[in-house]
C-alpha positions in Angstrom: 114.2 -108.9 22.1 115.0 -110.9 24.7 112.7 -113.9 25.5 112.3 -116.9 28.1 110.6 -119.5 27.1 109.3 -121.7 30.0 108.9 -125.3 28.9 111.3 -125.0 25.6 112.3 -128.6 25.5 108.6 -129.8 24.3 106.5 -130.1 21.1 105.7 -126.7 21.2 108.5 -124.7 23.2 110.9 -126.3 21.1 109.2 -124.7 17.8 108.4 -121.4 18.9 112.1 -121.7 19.9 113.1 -121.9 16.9 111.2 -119.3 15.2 112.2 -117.4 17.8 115.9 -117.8 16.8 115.4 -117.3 13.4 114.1 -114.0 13.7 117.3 -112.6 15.6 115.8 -112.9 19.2 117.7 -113.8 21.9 116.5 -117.4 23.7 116.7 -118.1 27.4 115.3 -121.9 27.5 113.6 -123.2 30.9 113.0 -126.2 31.7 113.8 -129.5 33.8 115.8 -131.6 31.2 117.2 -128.4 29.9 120.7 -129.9 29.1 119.2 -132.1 26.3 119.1 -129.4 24.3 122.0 -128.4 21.7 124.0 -125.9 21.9 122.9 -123.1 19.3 123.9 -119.1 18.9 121.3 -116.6 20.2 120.3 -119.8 22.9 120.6 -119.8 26.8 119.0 -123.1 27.9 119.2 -123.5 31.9 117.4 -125.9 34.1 114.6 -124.6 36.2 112.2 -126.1 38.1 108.4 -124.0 38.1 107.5 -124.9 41.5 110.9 -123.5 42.6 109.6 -119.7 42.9 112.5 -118.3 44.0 114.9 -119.6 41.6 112.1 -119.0 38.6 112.0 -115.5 39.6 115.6 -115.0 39.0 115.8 -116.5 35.7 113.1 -114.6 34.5 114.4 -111.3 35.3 115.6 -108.8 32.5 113.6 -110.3 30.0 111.3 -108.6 27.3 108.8 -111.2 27.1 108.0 -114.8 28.9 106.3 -117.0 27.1 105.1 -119.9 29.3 104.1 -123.3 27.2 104.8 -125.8 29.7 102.7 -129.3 30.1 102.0 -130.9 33.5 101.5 -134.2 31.6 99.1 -136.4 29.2 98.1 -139.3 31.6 94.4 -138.9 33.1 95.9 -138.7 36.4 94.9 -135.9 38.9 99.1 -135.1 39.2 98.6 -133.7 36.0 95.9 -131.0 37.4 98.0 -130.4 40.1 100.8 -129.5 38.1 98.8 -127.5 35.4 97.2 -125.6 37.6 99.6 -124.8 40.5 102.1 -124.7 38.4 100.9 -121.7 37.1 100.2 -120.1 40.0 103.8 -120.3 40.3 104.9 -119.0 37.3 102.5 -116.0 37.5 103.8 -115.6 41.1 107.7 -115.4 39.9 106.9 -113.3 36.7 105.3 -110.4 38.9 108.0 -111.3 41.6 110.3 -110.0 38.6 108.4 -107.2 37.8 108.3 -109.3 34.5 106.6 -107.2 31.2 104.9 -109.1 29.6 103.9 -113.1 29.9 101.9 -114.9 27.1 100.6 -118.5 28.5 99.8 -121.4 26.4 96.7 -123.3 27.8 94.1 -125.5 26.3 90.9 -125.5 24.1 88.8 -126.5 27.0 88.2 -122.6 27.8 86.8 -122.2 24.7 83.7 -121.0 24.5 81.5 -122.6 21.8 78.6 -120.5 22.1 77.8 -117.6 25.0 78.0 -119.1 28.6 79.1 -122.2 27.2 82.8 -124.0 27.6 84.2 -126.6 25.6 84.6 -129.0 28.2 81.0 -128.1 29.5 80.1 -129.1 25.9 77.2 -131.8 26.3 79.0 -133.4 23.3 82.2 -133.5 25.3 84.1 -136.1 25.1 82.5 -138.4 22.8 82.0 -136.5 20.0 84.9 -134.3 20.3 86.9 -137.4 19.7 84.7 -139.1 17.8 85.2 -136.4 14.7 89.0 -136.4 15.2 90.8 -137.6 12.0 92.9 -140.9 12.4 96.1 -139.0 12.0 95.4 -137.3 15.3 93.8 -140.3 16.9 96.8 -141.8 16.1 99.1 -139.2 17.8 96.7 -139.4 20.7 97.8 -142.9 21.2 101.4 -141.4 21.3 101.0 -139.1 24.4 98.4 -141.1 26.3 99.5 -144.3 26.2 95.6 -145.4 25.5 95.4 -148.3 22.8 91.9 -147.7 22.1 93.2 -144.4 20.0 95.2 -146.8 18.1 92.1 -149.1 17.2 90.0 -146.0 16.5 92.5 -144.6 14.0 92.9 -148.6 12.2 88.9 -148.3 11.7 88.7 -144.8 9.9 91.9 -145.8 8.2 90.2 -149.4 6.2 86.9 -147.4 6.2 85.0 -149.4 8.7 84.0 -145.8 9.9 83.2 -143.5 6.9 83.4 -139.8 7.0 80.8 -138.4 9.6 79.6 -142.0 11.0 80.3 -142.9 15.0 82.6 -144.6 16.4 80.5 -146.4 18.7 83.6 -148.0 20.2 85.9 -144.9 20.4 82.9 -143.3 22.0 82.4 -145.6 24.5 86.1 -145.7 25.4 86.1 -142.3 26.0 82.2 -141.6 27.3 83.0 -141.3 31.4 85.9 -139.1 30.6 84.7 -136.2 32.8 87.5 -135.7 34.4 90.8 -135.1 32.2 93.5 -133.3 34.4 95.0 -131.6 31.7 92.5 -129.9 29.8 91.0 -128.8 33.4 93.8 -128.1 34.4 94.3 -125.6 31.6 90.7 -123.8 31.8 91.4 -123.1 35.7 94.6 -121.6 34.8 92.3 -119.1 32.5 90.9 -118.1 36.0 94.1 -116.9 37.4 94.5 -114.4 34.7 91.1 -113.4 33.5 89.9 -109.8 35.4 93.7 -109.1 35.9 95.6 -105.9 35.4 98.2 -105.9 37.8 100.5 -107.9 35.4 100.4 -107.7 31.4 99.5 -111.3 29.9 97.8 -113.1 27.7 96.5 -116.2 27.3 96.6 -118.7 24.1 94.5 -121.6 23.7 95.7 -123.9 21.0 92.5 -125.6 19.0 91.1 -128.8 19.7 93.3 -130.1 16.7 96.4 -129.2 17.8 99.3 -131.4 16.7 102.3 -132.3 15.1 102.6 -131.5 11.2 104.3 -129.1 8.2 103.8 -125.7 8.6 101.4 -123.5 6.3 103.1 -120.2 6.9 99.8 -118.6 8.3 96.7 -118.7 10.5 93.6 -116.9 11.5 92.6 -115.5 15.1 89.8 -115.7 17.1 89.3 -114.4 20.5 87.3 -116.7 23.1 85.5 -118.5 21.0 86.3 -121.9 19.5 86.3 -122.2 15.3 84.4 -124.9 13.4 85.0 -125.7 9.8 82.3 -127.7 8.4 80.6 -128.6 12.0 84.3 -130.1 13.2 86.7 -128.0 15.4 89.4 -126.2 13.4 93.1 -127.6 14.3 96.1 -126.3 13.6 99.8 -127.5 13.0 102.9 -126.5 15.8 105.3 -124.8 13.3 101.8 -122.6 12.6 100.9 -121.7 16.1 104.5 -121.0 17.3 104.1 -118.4 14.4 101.4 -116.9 16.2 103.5 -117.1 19.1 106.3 -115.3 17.8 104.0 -112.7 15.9 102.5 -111.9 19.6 105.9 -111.8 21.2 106.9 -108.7 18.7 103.1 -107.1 18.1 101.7 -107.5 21.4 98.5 -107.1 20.1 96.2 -109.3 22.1 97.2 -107.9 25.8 94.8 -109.2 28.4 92.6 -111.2 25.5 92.5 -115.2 25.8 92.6 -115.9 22.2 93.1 -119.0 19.9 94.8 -119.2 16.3 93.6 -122.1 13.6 95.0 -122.8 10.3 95.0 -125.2 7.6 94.0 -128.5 9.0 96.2 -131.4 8.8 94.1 -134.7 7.4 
């Protein structure tokens, strides 16, 4: 098959790449700092610019599947909505512009539903204890993409066992406690909206669990469709090489056409 992958220079397009490769398909790589990326056989990689709807509509042409899985940024900065959510507009705009077949978007667990009617992100618990469970591995890779020390500090204290298994962090929670506004993970659920109730273009929409992060592989997952997955009374996670297995598994199945859906696997302590 022949596959674009829109954003294939970051954590996640670069895996699903890969798997991609390995499984015979043939790669066409978008994305701004495309020319970073080597050289490899079965790989096209070609700079493109999402908010350039012309020139995105041309690139995507002739393709078998587009699998967007782009980020408009980490900082809690209202930038980052913009480009999450217009952004996709855009994309959406150039893959029916195409007469594209089929496009799988990767979004974010704030769309999750965690019971009926109810949102992550609308979540009373959200954001304090959403981060407050997270293990200090992913606190610390939180520090990593945000910039935000306080992940950092939070990870040090479940790390010596200042915070035991299931106790606050009073001080993680109030870091994060007037953190009703994060661009990114809203700017992911709107994105939902532009698909949801559609049928004049085949898509569907993935929304990685709230654990979502670097880590080895398992080889597997489990689906769920809408609905967030707890373990224990803590949100299931999931490493990248697992959910661009997923990915790739869609790409050939097309199984989950017009279904937001989420994947979660072993989690990564």
């Amino acid at each position: 098959m022949k596959v674009a992958v829109i954003g294939h220079t970051g954590m996640g397009g670069s895996a699903l790449t890969q798997q991609l490769l390995s499984r015979g398909h043939e790669v066409t790589g978008l994305s701004l700092d495309a020319e970073k990326v080597p050289s490899r056989n079965g790989l096209t990689s070609v700079r493109a610019d999402i908010f350039d709807v012309p020139d995105l509509t041309e690139k995507l042409k002739g393709h078998d599947v587009v699998v967007s899985i782009f980020s408009g940024g980490h900082e809690v900065d209202l930038k980052v909505y913009y480009r999450q959510a217009e952004g996709t507009r855009r994309i959406i705009k150039a893959f029916r512009d195409a007469k594209g077949k089929y496009l799988m978007y990767v979004g974010g667990a704030a769309s999750l539903f965690v019971k009926p009617g109810l949102q992550m992100f609308d979540d009373p618990r959200f954001p304090r204890w959403y981060f407050g469970v997270q293990p200090a591995v992913h606190l610390r890779w939180l520090g990593d993409i945000t910039g935000e020390s306080f992940f950092y500090d939070a990870a040090a204290r479940k790390e010596s066992g200042e915070i035991k298994p299931g106790q606050s962090d009073q001080v993680l929670e109030d870091c994060v406690k007037n953190w009703k506004q994060v661009p990114l993970l809203e700017g992911c659920r709107i994105a939902l909206d532009l698909f949801e109730g559609r049928s004049d273009f085949t898509w569907s929409f993935l929304s990685p669990p709230w654990l979502y992060r670097p880590g080895t592989g398992s080889g597997k997952y489990e689906l769920s469709v809408d609905y967030m997955i707890f373990e224990n009374g803590v949100p299931t996670g999931i490493a990248v090489p697992d959910l661009a297995l997923a990915l790739a598994d869609e790409v050939e199945n097309q199984a989950l056409v017009h279904k937001h859906w989420t994947v979660y696997g072993t989690q990564i302590d």
